[in-house]
Rosetta silent file (secondary structure, phi, psi, omega in degrees, C-alpha in Angstrom):
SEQUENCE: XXXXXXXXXXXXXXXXXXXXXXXXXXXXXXXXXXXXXXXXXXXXXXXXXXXXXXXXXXXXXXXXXXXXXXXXXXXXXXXXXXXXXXXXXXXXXXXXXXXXXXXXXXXXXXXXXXXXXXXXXXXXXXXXXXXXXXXXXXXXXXXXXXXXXXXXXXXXXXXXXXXXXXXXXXXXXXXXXXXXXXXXXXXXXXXXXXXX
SCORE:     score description
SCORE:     0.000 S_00000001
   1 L     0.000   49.378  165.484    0.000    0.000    0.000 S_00000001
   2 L   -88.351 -130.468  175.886    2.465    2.620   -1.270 S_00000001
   3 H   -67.483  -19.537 -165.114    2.739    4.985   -4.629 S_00000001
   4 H   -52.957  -31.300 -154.948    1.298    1.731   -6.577 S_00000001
   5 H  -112.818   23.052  169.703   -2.259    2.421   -6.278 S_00000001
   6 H   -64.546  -27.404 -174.927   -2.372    6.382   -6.743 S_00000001
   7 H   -65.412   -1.884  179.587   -3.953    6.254  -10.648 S_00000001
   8 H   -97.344    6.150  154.198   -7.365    5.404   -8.376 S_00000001
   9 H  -108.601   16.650  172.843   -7.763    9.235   -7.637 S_00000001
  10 L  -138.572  -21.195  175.180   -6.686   10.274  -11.046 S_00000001
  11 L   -61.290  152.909 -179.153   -7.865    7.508  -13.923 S_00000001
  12 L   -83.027  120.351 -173.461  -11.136    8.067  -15.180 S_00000001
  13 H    11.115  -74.405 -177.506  -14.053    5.964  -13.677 S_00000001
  14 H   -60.635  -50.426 -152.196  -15.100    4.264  -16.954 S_00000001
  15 H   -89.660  -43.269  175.201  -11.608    3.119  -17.440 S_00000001
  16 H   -61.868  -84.579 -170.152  -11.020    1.718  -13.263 S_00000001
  17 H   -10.074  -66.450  176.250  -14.497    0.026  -14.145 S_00000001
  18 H   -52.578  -43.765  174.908  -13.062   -1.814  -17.122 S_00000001
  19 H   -88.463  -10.619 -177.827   -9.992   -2.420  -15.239 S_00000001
  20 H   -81.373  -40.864 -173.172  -11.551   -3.467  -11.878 S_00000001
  21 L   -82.031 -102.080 -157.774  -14.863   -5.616  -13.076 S_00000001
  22 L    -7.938  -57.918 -179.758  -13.187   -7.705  -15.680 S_00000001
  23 H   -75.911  -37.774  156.933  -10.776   -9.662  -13.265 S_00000001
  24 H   -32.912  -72.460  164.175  -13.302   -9.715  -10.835 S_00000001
  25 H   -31.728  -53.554  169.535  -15.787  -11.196  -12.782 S_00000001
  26 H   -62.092  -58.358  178.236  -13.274  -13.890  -14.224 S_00000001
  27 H   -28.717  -41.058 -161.368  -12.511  -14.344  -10.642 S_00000001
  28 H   -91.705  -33.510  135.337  -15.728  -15.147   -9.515 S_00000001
  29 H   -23.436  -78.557  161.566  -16.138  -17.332  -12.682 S_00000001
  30 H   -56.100  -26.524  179.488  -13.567  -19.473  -12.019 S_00000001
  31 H   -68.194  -50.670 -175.145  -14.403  -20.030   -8.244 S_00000001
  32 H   -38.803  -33.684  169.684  -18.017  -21.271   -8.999 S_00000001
  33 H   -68.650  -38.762  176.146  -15.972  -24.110  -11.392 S_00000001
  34 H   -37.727  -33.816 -173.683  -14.517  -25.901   -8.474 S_00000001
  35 H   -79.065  -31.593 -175.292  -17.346  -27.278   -7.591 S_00000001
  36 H   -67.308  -70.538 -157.069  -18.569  -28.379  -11.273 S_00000001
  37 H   -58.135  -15.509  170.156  -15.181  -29.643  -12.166 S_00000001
  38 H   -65.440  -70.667 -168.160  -15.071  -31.731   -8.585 S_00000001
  39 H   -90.326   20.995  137.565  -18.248  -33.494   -9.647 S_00000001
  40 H   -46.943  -91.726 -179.483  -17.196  -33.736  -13.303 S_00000001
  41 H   -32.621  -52.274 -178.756  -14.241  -35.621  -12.425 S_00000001
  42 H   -59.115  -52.744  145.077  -15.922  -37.431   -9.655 S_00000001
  43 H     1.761  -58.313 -138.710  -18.921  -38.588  -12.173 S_00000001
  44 L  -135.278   27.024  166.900  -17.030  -39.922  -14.071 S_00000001
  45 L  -114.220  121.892 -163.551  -14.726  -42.378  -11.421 S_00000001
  46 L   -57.959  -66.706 -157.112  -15.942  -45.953  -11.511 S_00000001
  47 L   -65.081  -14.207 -152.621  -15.326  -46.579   -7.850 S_00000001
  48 L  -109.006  -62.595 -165.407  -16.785  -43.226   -6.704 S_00000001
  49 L    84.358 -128.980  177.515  -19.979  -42.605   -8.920 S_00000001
  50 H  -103.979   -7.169 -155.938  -23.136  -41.235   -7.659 S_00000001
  51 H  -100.646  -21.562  168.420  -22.423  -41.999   -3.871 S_00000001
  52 H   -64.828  -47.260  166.685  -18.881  -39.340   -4.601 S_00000001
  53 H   -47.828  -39.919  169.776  -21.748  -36.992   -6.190 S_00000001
  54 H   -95.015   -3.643  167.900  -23.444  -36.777   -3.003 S_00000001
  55 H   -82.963  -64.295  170.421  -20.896  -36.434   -0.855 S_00000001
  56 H   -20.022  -66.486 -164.227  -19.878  -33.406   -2.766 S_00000001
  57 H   -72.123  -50.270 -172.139  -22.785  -32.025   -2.500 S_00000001
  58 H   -47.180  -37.161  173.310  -23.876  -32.858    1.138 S_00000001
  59 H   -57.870  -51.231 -150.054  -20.022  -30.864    1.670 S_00000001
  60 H   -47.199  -61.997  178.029  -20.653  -28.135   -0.472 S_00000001
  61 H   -45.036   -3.221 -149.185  -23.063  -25.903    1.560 S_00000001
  62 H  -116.586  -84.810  172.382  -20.154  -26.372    4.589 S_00000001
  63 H   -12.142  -55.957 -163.648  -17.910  -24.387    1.567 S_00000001
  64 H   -55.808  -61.114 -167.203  -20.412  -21.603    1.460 S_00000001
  65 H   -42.272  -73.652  171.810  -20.805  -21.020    4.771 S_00000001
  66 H   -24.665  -51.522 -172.622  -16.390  -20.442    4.717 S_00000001
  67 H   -74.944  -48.330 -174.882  -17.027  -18.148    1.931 S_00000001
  68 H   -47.197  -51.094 -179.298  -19.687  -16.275    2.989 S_00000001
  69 H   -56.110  -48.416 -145.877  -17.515  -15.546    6.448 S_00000001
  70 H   -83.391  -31.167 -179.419  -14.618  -14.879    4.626 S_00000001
  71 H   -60.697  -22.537 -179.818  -16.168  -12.726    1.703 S_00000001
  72 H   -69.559  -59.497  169.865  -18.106  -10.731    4.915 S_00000001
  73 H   -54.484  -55.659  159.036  -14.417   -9.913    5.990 S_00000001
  74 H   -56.799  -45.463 -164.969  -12.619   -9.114    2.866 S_00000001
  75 H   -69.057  -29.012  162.582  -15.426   -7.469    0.991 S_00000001
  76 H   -48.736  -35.305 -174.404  -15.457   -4.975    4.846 S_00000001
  77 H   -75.321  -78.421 -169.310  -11.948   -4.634    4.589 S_00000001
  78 H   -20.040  -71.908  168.861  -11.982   -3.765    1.044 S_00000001
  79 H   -17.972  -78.524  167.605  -14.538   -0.995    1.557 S_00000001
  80 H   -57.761  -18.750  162.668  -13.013    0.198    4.430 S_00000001
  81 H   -64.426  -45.447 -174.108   -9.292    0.168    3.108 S_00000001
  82 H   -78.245  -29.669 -152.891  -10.447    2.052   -0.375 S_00000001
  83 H   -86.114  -21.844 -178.870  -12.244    4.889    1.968 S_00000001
  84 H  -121.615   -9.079  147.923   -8.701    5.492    3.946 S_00000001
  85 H   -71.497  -36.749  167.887   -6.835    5.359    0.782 S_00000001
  86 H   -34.887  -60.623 -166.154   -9.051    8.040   -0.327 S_00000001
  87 L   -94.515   39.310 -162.858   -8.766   10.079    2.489 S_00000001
  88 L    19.222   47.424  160.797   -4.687    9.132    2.566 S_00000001
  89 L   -75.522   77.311  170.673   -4.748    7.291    5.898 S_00000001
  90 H   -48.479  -74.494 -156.408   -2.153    4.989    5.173 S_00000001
  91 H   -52.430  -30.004  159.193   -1.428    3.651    8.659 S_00000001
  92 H   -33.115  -69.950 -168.994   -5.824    3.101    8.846 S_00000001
  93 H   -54.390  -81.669  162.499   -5.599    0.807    5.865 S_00000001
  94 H    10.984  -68.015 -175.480   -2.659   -0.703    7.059 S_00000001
  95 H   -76.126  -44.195 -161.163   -3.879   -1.476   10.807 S_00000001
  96 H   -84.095   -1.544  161.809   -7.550   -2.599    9.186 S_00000001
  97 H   -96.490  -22.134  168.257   -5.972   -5.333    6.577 S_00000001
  98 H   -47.990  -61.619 -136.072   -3.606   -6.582   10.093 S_00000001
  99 H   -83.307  -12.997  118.983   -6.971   -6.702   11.529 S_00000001
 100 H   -19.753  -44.094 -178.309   -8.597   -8.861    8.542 S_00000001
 101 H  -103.999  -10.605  137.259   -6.176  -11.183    8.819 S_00000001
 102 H   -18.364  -75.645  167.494   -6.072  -11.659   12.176 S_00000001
 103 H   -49.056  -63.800 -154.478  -10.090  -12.241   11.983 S_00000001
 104 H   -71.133  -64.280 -177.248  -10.160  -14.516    8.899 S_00000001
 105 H   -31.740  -51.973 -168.885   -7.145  -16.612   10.440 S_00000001
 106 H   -83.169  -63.232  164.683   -8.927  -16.950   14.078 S_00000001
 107 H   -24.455  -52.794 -135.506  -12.703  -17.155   12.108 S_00000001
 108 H  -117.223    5.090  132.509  -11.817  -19.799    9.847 S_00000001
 109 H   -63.927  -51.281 -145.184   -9.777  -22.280   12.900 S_00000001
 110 H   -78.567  -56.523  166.471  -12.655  -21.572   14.869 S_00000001
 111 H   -38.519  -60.254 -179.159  -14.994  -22.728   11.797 S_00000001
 112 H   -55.049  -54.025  166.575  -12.301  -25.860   11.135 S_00000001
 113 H   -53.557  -32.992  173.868  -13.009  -26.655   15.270 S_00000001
 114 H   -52.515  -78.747 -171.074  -16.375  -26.576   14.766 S_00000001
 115 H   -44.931  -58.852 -172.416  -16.761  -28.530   11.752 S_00000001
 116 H   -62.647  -30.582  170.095  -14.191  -31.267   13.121 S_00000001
 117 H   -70.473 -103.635 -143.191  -15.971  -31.578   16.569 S_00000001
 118 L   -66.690   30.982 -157.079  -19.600  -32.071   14.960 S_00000001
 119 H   -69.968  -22.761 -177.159  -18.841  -33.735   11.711 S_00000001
 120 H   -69.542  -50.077  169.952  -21.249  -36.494   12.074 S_00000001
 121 H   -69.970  -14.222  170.083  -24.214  -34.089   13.105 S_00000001
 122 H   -83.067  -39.557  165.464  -23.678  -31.160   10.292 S_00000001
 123 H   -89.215   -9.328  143.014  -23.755  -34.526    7.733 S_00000001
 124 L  -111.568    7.567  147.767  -26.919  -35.539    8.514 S_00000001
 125 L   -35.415  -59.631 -146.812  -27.744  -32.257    8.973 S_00000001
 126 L   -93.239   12.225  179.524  -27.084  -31.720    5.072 S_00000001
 127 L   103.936    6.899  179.602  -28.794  -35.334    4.133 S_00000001
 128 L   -90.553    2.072  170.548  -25.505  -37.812    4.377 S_00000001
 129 L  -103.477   41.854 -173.503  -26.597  -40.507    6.407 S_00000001
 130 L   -99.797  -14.562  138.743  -29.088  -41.326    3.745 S_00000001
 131 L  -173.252 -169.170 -171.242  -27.528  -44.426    3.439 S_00000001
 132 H   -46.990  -75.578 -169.348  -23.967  -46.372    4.333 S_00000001
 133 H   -33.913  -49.517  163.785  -22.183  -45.588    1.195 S_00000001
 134 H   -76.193   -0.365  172.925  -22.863  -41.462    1.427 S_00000001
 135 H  -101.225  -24.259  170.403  -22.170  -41.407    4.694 S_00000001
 136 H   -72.910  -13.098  162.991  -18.836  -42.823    4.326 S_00000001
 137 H   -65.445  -50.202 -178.193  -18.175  -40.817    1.604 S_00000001
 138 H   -51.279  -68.785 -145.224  -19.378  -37.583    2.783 S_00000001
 139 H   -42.954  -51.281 -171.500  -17.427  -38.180    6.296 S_00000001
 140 H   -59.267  -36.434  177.497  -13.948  -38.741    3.969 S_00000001
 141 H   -70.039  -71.975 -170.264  -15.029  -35.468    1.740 S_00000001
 142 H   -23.470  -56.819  178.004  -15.881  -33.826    4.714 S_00000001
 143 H   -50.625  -69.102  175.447  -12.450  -34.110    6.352 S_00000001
 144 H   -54.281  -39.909 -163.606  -10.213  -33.245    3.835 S_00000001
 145 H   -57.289  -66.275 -139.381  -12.627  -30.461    2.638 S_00000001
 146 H   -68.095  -32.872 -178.598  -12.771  -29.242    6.601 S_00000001
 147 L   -89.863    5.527  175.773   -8.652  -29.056    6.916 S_00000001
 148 L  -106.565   11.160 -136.564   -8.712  -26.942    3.922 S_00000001
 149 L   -91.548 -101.461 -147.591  -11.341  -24.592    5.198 S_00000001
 150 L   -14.916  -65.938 -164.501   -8.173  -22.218    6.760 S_00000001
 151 H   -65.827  -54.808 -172.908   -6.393  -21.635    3.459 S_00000001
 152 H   -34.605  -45.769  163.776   -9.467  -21.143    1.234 S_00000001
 153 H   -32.823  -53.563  169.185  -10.875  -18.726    3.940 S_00000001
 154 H   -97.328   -5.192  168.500   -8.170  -16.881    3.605 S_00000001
 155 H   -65.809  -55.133  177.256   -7.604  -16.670    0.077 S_00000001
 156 H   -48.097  -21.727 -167.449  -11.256  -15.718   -0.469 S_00000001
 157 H  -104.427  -29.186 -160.949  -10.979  -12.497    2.150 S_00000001
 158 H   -90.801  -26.712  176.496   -7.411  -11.217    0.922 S_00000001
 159 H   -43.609  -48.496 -172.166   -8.698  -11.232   -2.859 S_00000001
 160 H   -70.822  -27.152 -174.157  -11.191   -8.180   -2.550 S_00000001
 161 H   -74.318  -34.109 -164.445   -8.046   -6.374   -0.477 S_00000001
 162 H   -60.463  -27.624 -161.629   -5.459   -7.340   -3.008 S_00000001
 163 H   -78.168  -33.531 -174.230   -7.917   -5.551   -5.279 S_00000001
 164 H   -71.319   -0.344  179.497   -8.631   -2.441   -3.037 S_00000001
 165 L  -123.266   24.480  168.380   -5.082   -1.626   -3.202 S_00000001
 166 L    88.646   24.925 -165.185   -4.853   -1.645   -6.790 S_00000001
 167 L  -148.357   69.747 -173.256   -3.877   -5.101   -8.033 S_00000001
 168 H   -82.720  -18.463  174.922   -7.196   -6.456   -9.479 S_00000001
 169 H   -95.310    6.165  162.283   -5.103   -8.863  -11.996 S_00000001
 170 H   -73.849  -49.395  174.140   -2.772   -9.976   -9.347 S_00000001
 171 H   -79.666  -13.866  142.154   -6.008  -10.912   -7.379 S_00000001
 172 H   -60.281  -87.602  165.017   -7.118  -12.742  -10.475 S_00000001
 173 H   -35.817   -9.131 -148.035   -3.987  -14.536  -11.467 S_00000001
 174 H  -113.604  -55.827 -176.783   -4.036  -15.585   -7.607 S_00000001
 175 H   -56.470  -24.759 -174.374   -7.478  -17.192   -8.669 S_00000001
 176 H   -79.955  -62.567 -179.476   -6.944  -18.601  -11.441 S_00000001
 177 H     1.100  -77.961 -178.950   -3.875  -20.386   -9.722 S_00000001
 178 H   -86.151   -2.142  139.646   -5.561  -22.396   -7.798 S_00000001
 179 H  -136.584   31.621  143.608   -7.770  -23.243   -9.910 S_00000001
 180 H   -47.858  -72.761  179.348   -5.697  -24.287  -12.465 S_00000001
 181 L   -53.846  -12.967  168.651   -4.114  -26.522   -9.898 S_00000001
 182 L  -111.247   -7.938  146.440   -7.777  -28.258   -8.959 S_00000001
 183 L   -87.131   -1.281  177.616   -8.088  -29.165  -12.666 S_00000001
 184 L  -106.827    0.728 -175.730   -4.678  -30.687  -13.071 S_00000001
 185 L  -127.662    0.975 -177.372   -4.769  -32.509   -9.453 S_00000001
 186 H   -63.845  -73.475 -179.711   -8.169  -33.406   -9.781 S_00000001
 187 H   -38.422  -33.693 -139.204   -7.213  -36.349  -12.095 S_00000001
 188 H   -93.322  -73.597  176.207   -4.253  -36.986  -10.313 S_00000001
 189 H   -66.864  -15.986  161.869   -5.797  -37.752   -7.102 S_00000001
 190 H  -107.590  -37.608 -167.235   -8.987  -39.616   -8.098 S_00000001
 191 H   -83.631  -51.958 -160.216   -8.394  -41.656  -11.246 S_00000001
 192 H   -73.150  -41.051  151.005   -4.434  -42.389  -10.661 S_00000001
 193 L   -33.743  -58.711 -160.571   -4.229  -41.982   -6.737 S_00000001
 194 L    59.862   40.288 -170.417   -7.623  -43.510   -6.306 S_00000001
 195 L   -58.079  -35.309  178.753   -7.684  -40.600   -3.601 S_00000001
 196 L    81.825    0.000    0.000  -11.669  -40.708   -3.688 S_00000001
């Protein structure tokens, strides 16, 4: 948060728009494919099937919930960050993106503690004990999904800040990354792993 992001009090609207929505958009594009390309791949695994398809899903809303916290944090931050670059409060912005990560980091353990104490009751909460096979699935989804809840959490809250400080294709490119890396590891880990 130096000299980089001064062109947002002197470029013209119409032009930040163009450069600010586009990478967003794509951003927000690409997250919504993790989930398709998970039960693509999964679909399509002899061994997994339809009972991998519902574990996905019975997980998924458990996802949201992560994003929704973490998008509640960044997209606050963001806000609050462009509003003290504005008024050239450096050290504001500064102390209020510590205090984002601070929050998402303690939020999204506290969310991972949750989830890991009550995993049996939040999956038949979401419909996974609807018979053996999806409950053994889910529980296995569940897990791994549940120890990943930290990084995603925070990836999801530092995007809108990366952006409020003037680096909306940096906060793309961040996005795309990783999910590049869940169509190339996707394969890896279910058909040759047999990872489930």
């Amino acid at each position: 948060m130096v000299q980089s992001n001064q062109f947002l009090g002197t470029e013209p609207i119409g032009k930040l728009m163009r450069k600010y929505a586009i990478p967003c958009i794509i951003s927000l594009l690409v997250g919504a494919l993790y989930n398709i390309v998970d039960q693509i791949f999964i679909a399509n695994a002899s061994y997994l099937g339809s009972y991998g398809n519902a574990a996905n899903t019975v997980v998924f809303p458990l996802t949201v919930v992560a994003l929704a916290i973490a998008v509640m944090v960044g997209d606050g931050c963001c806000a609050f960050v462009s509003i003290c670059l504005g008024k050239k409060e450096m050290d504001d912005a500064k102390k209020s993106v510590g205090n984002a990560i601070v929050m998402i980091i303690a939020g999204s353990l506290l969310l991972t503690a949750v989830y890991l104490i009550f995993q049996t009751q939040i999956i038949a909460m979401f419909g996974g004990t609807v018979n053996e096979e999806t409950f053994y699935y889910s529980k296995e989804y569940f897990f791994y999904i549940t120890l990943g809840i930290p990084f995603y959490m925070f990836g999801q809250s530092m995007n809108p800040i990366i952006r409020a400080d003037g680096n909306p294709k940096f906060a793309m490119a961040s996005t795309l990354a990783g999910a590049v890396a869940n169509i190339l590891l996707d394969p890896v880990f279910i058909f040759v792993c047999k990872g489930g």
